[in-house]
Residue, then its C-alpha position, 0 to 999 in steps of 0.5 A: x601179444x598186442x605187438x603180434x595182432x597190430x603187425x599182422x593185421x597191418x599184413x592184412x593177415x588179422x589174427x582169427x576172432x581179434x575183436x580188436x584188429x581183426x575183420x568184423x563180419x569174418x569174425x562174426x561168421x567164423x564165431x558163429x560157425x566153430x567153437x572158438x571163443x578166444x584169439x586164435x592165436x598159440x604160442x608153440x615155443x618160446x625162449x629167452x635169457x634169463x638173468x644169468x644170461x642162461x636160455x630157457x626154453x618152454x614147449x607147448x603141448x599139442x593144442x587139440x583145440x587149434x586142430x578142431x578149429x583148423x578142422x572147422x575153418x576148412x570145412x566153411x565156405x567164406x562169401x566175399 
């Protein structure tokens, strides 16, 4: 996960509320103004090969939160 929030930030694209990497002040804003209080971040699939060299798969359940937050983002008016 580490690897994601330094490239995306890198980007200019920060990962929502990454106290690390991400943009203070949008963070502080965005934390005060949703009810987010973790990363803003969710993986929807992943895969890989096991020892056998056999692909596993996991999918992820629809995350309500992240709709919430989305729902929440949308409605904010962002000063620059």
């Amino acid at each position: 996960m580490h690897q994601i929030r330094v490239q995306s930030a890198n980007l200019n694209h920060p990962v929502v509320n990454d106290k690390k990497y991400g943009l203070f002040g949008l963070n502080k804003y965005i934390s005060k103004e949703t009810t987010i209080n973790r990363l803003a971040l969710h993986a929807k699939s992943i895969s890989f090969l096991d020892l056998n060299h056999q692909t596993v798969y996991y999918q992820a359940t629809k995350n309500n939160e992240f709709d919430i937050l989305l729902s929440q983002l949308n409605n904010l008016t962002v000063k620059t």
